[in-house]
C-alpha positions in Angstrom: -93.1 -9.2 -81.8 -93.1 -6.6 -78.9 -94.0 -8.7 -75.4 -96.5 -7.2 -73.2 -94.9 -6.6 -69.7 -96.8 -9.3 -68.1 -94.5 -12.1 -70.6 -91.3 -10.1 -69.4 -92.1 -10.4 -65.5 -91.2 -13.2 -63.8 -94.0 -15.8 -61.4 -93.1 -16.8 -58.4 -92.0 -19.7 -59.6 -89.7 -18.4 -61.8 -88.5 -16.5 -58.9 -88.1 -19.8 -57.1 -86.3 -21.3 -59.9 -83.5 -18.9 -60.9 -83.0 -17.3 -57.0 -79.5 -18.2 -57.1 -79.4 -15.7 -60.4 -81.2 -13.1 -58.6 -79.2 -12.9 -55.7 -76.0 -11.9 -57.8 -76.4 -8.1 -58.2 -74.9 -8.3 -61.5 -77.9 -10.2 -62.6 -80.7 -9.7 -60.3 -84.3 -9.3 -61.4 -83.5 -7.2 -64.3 -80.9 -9.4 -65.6 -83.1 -12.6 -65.1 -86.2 -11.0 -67.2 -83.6 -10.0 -70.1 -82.6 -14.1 -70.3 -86.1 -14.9 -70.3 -87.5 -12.2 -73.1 -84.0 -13.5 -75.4 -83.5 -15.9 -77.6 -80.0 -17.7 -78.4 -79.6 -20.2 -81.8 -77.2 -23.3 -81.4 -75.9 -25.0 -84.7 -75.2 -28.7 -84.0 -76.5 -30.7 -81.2 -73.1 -32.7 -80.2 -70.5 -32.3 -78.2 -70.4 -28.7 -77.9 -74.3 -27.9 -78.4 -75.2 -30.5 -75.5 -73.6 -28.5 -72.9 -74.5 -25.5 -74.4 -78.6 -25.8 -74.7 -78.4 -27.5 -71.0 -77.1 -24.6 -69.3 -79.6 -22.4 -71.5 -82.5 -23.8 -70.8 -81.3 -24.1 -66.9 -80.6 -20.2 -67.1 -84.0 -19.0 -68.2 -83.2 -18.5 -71.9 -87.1 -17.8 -73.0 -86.4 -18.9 -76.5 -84.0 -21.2 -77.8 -83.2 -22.9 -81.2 -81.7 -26.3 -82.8 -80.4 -26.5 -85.9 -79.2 -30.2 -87.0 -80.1 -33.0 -89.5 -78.3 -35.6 -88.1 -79.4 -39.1 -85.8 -78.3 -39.9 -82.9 -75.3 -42.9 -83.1 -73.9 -45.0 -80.2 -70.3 -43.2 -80.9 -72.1 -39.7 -79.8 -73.0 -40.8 -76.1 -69.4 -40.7 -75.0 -69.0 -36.7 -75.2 -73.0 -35.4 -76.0 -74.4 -35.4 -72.8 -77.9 -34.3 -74.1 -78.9 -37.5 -75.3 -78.9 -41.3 -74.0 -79.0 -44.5 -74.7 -82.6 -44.6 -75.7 -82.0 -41.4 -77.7 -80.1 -44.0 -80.3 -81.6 -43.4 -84.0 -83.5 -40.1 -83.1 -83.3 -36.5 -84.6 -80.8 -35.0 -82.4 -83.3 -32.2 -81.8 -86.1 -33.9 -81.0 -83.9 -35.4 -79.0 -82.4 -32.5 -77.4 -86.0 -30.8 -77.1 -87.6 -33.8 -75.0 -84.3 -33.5 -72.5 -84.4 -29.6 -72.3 -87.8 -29.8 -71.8 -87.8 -31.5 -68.7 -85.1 -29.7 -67.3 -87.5 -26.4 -68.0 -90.7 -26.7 -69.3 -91.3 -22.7 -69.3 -88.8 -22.9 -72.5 -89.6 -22.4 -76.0 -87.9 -24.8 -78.4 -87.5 -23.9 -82.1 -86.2 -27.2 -84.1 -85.2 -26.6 -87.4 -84.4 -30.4 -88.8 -82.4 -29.1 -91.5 -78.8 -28.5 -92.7 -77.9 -25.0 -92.2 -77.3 -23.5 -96.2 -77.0 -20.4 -98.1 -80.7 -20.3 -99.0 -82.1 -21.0 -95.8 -79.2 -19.0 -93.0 -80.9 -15.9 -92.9 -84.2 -16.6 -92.4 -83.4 -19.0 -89.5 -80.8 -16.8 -88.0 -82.6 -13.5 -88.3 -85.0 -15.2 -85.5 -82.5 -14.7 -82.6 -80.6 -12.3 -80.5 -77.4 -14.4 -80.0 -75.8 -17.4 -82.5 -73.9 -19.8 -81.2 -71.6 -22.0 -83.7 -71.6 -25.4 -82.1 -70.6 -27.0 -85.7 -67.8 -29.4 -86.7 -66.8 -27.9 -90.4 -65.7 -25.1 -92.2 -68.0 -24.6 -94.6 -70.8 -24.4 -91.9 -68.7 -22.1 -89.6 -68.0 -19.3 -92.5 -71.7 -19.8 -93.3 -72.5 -19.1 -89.7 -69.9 -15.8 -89.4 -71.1 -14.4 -92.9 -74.5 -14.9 -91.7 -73.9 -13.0 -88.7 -71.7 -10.3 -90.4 -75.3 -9.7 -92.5 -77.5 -9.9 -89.7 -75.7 -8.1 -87.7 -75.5 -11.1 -84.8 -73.0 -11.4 -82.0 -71.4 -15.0 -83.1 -70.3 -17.3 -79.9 -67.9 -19.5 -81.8 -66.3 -22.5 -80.4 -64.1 -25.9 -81.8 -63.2 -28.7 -80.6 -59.9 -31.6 -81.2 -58.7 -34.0 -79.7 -57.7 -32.3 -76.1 -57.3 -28.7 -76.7 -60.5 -26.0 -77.3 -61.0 -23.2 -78.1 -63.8 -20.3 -77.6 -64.2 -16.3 -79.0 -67.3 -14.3 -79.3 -67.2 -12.8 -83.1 -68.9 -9.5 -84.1 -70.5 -8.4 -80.7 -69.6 -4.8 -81.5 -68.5 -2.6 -84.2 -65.2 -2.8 -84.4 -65.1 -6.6 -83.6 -63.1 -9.4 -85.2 -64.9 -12.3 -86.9 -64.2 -15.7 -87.6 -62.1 -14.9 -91.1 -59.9 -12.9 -88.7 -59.4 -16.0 -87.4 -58.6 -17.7 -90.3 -58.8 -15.9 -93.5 -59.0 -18.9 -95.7 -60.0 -22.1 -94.8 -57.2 -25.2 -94.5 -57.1 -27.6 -97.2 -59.6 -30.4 -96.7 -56.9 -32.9 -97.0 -55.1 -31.8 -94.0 -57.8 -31.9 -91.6 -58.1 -35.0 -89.6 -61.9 -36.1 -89.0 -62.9 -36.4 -85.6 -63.2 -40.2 -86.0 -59.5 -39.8 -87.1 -58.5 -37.4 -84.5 -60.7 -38.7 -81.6 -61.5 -35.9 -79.0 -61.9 -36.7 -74.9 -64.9 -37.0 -73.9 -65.2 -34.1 -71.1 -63.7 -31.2 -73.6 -66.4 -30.2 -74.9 -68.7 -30.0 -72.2 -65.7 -27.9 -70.8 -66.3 -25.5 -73.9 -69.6 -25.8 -74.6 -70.1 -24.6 -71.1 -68.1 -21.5 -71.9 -69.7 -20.6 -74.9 -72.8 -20.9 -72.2 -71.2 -18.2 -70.1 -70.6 -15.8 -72.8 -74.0 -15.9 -74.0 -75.7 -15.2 -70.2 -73.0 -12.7 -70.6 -74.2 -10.9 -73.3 -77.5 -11.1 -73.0 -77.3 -9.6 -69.1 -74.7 -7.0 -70.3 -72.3 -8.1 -67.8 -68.7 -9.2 -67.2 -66.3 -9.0 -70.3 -67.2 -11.3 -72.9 -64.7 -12.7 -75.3 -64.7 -10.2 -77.6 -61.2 -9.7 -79.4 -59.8 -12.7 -77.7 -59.7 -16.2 -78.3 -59.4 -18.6 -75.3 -57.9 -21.6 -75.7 -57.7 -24.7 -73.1 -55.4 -27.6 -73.1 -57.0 -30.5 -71.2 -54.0 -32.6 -70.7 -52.2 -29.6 -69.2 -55.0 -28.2 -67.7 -54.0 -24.6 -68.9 -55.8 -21.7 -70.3 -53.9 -18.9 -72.5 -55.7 -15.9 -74.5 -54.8 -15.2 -77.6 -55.4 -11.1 -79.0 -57.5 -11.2 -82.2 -57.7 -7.7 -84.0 -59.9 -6.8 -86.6 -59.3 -6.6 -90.3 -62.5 -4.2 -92.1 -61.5 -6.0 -95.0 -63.2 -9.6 -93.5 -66.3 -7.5 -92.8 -67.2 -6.9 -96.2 -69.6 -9.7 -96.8 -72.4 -8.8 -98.5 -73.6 -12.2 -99.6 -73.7 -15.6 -98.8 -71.7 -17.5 -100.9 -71.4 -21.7 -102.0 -69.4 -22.6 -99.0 -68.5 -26.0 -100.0 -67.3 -25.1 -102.8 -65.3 -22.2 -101.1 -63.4 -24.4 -98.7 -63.3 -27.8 -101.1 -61.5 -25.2 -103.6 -58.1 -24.8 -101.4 -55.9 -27.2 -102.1 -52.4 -28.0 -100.6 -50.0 -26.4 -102.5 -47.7 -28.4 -105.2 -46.3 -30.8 -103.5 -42.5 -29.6 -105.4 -43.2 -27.0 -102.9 -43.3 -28.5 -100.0 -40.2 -31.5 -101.4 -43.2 -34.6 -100.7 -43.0 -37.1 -102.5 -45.5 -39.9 -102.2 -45.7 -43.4 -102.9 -48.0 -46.3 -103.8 -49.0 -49.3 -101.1 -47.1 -51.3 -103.9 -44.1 -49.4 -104.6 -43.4 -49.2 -100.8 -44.2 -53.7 -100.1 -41.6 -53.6 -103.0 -39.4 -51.6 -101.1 -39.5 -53.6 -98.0 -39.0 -56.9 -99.8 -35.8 -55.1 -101.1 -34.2 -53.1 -98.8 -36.2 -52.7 -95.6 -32.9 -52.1 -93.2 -32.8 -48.8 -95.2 -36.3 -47.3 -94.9 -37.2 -46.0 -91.4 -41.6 -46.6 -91.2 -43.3 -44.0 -89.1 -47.2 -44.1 -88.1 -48.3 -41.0 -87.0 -51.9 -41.8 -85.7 -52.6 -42.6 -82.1 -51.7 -45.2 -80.0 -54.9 -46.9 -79.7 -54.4 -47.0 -83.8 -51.4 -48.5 -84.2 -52.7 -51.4 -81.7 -55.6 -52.2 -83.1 -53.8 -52.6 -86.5 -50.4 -51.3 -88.2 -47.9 -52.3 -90.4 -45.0 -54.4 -89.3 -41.9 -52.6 -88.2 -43.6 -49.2 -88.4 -42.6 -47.0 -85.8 -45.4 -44.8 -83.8 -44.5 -40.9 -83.3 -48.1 -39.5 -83.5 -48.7 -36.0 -85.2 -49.7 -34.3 -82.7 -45.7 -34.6 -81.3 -44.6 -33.8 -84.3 -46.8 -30.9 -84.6 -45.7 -29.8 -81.0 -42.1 -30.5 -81.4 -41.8 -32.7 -79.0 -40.5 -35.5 -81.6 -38.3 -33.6 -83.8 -34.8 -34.4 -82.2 -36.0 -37.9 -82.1 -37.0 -38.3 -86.3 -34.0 -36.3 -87.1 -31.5 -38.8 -85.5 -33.5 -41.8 -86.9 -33.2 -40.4 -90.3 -30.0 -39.9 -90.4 -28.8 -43.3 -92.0 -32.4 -43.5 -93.5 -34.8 -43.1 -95.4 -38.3 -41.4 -93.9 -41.9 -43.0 -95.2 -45.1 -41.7 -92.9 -48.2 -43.4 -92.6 -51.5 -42.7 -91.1 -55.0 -43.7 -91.8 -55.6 -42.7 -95.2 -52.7 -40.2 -96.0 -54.1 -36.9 -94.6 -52.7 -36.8 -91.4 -49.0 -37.8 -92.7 -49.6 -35.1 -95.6 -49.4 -33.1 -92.6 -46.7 -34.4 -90.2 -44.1 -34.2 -93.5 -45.3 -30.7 -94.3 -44.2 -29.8 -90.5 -41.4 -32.2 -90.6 -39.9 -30.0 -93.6 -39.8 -26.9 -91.5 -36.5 -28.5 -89.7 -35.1 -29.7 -92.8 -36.3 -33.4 -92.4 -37.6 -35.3 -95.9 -39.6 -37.7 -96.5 -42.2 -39.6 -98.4 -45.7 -40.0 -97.8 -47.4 -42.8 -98.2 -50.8 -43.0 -100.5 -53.9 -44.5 -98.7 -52.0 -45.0 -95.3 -53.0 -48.0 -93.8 -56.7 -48.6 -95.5 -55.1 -49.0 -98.8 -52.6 -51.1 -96.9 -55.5 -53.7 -95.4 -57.0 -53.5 -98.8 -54.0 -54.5 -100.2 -53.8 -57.6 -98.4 -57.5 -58.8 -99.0 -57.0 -58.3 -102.6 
């Protein structure tokens, strides 16, 4: 609906309020009435969507939208800085509405308490100028960049793990990449660590979430260069930033259709393991081993430190994935395997699915083993 040009002009107040905007002559009165007249979408209210509405709703955004089903849990204050302690066991959106609503009552907020689908993306989406994909999951962020692809939506995409992020905005233009640019086909769900495997610090995403912020007062204003083709990605424990160049393949734009995205990511699977020379073993087969011949079999946990302290299994050896994955531990495994033999643990098997896939690149074998360290525990009570 067309706004009469008494909606699009800003009170005194407003003045007031965003006069730190208005001085910047990139912005400036103009710029300031286009963030009030637009309207931005974030799916997920967590870690990335907290900092994101915030900085929003401070901005002027006229219109803005919340797409989640989930509650609030004690393990979510740590990193979503939208809600509190009080905010335990509420709708994330109503209880992201009551904070951005205090910060700026002059906001609309839409809440849509509902799982973003297939037969219900297009109608919420088609609401607002600018989506931004806040979302923790694959199937969710292919549903979001086919949606957008339809719709014809500039898509602010962002993730989030462990210490590193990473931001891009998806088809702001024509000739723009999208998320299947990215990655054409989504990773097997058996290597992908949850978060509540993989932890993430606390202050990351408010880091990229406040990006994502940026890009969308960026687009809306027409200002500045948004991330358009490039894909920014920040270490936290180096403090770095590098860019990455994403090009555009018109083969990925031609979506049509939203498809059963569950079942479009659940149907990858990790190639044969005679591919990749894994072999696995049973919780069993390995305590069997052990009793045996345990001067021969070198143990290695690959979760994180805080992990393998809480619980592990005796005489395992911690080298977590992620220096395996950077290299950093290579030399090291391949001089401890070299009189014997290699069995990986982690949780529940995913994570050392993964270090032995990467540990096969340099030529080192081993065998993973099944359940990881719940099967172990389970083991024992049984």
């Amino acid at each position: 609906m067309e706004q009469s040009q008494n909606e699009k002009n800003l009170s005194s107040e407003e003045i007031s309020r965003y006069a730190r905007h208005i001085s910047l002559p990139e912005i400036g009165i103009k710029g300031q009435e286009k963030l009030k007249t637009s309207s931005v979408v974030c799916i997920g209210t967590g870690g990335l969507g907290s900092p994101l509405l915030i900085y929003l709703a401070a901005a002027g955004i006229g219109r803005i939208g919340i797409v989640d089903f989930d509650v609030v849990e004690y393990s979510n204050l740590q990193r979503q800085i939208i809600h509190s302690t009080n905010s335990v066991g509420l709708l994330k959106t109503a209880s992201a509405k009551q904070h951005l609503l205090k910060l700026n009552p002059s906001c609309r907020v839409d809440l849509h308490n509902q799982k973003l689908t297939s037969s219900n993306a297009l109608e919420i989406l088609n609401n607002y100028d600018v989506i931004c994909d806040c979302s923790d999951n694959f199937p969710t962020r292919y549903l979001i960049n086919d949606s957008c692809l339809i719709l014809n939506k500039p898509n602010i995409y962002a993730s989030i793990a462990r210490f590193e992020g990473q931001v891009s905005v998806f088809n702001l233009k024509e000739d723009s990449p999208n998320y299947r640019d990215l990655i054409p086909t989504p990773p097997p769900k058996e290597l992908i660590p949850s978060c509540s495997e993989a932890g993430v610090m606390g202050i990351l995403p408010g880091i990229i979430g406040t990006i994502q912020a940026a890009e969308a007062i960026k687009i809306i204003t027409n200002i500045g260069y948004p991330l358009n083709g490039r894909l920014l990605i920040f270490n936290a424990l180096k403090m770095s930033f590098k860019e990455l160049t994403l090009k555009s393949n018109p083969e990925n734009k031609n979506i049509h259709k939203l498809i059963d995205y569950q079942k479009f990511c659940s149907d990858i699977k990790v190639k044969n393991e005679v591919d990749y020379y894994i072999k696995s073993i049973s919780i069993k087969e390995l305590k069997r081993l052990l009793s045996q011949s345990s001067k021969e079999i070198l143990l290695i946990d690959v979760r994180n430190l805080n992990e393998h302290d809480q619980c592990s299994i005796s005489g395992s050896r911690l080298i977590p994935l992620s220096t395996i994955e950077s290299g950093e531990a290579i030399n090291e495994i391949k001089i401890l395997t070299a009189k014997k033999n290699l069995y990986v643990f982690c949780k529940s098997g995913n994570r050392s699915l993964r270090a032995l896939k990467h540990l096969n690149k340099f030529g080192i074998r081993g065998i993973n083993i099944e359940g990881g360290i719940e099967a172990w525990n389970n083991e024992k009570i049984n």
